[in-house]
C-alpha positions in Angstrom: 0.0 0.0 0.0 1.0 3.6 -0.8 0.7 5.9 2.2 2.2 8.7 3.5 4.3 8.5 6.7 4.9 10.9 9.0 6.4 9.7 11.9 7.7 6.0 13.1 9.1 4.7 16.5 10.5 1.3 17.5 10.8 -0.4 20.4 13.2 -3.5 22.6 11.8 -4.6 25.7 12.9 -7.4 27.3 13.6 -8.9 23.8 9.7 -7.7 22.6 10.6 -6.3 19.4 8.4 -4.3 17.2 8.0 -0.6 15.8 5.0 1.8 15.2 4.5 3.5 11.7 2.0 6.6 11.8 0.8 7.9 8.5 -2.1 10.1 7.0 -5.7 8.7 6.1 -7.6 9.9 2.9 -9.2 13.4 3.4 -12.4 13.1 4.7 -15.5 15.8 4.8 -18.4 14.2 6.8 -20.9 16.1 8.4 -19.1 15.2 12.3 -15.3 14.4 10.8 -12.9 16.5 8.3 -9.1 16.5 7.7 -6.9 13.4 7.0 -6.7 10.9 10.2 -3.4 9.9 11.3 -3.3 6.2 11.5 -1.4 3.7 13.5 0.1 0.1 12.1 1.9 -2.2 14.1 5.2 -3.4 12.1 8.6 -5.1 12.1 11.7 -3.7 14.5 14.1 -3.3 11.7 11.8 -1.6 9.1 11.9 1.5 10.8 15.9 1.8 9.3 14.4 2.0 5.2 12.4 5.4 6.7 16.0 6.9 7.4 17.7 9.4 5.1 14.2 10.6 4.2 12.5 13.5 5.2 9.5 12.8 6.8 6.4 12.9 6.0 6.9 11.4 2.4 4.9 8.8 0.5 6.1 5.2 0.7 5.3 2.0 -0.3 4.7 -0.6 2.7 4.7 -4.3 2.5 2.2 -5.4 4.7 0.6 -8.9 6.6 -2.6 -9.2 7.5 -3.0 -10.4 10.9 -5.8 -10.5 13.5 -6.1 -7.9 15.4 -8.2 -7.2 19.0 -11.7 -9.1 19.0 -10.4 -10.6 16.0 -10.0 -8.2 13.6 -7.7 -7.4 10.8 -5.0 -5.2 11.4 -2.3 -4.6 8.9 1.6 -5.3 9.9 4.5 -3.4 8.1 7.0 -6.4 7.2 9.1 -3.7 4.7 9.0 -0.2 3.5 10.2 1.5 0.6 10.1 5.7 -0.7 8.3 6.4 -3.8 9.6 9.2 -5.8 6.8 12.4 -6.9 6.8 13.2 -10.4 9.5 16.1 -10.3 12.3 14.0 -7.9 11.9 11.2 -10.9 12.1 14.0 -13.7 15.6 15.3 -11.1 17.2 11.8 -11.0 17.2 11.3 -15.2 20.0 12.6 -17.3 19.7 15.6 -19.2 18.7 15.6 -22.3 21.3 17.5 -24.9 
């Protein structure tokens, strides 16, 4: 999936490994709710290390399980994690054209 991440945060306790990856919902305009909701998935300790080197928030694309969740639903959980590059940072990285 392609979201946009704005934060991330790992943790080691007592050999419990695991990290938290926060990123932006779809805008929303409902008559109680509006803005972009922040979301929380669950994900692997050593993920968090592809998010480095670039500026946050970005767009990436995560790799994701599906897993069961609380009450036995489905949560999503971040096994890898790569940037996507916008239009003009793909049109930067190409060679010039003579």
């Amino acid at each position: 999936m392609t979201v946009i991440v704005t934060a991330a945060k790992r943790y080691d306790f007592d050999g419990n490994k695991g990290a938290q990856f926060y990123t932006l919902g779809d805008m929303i305009e409902e008559e109680d709710r509006v803005g972009c909701p922040v979301m929380k998935l669950s994900g692997e300790y050593n993920v968090l290390d592809n998010l480095r080197g670039v500026r946050l928030p970005a767009r990436f694309d995560l790799k994701c399980d599906v897993q069961v969740g609380a009450k036995d639903s489905m949560k999503y959980h971040v096994v890898g994690a790569a940037p996507t590059m916008t239009a003009q940072q793909e049109k930067a990285s190409q060679p010039a054209k003579a």
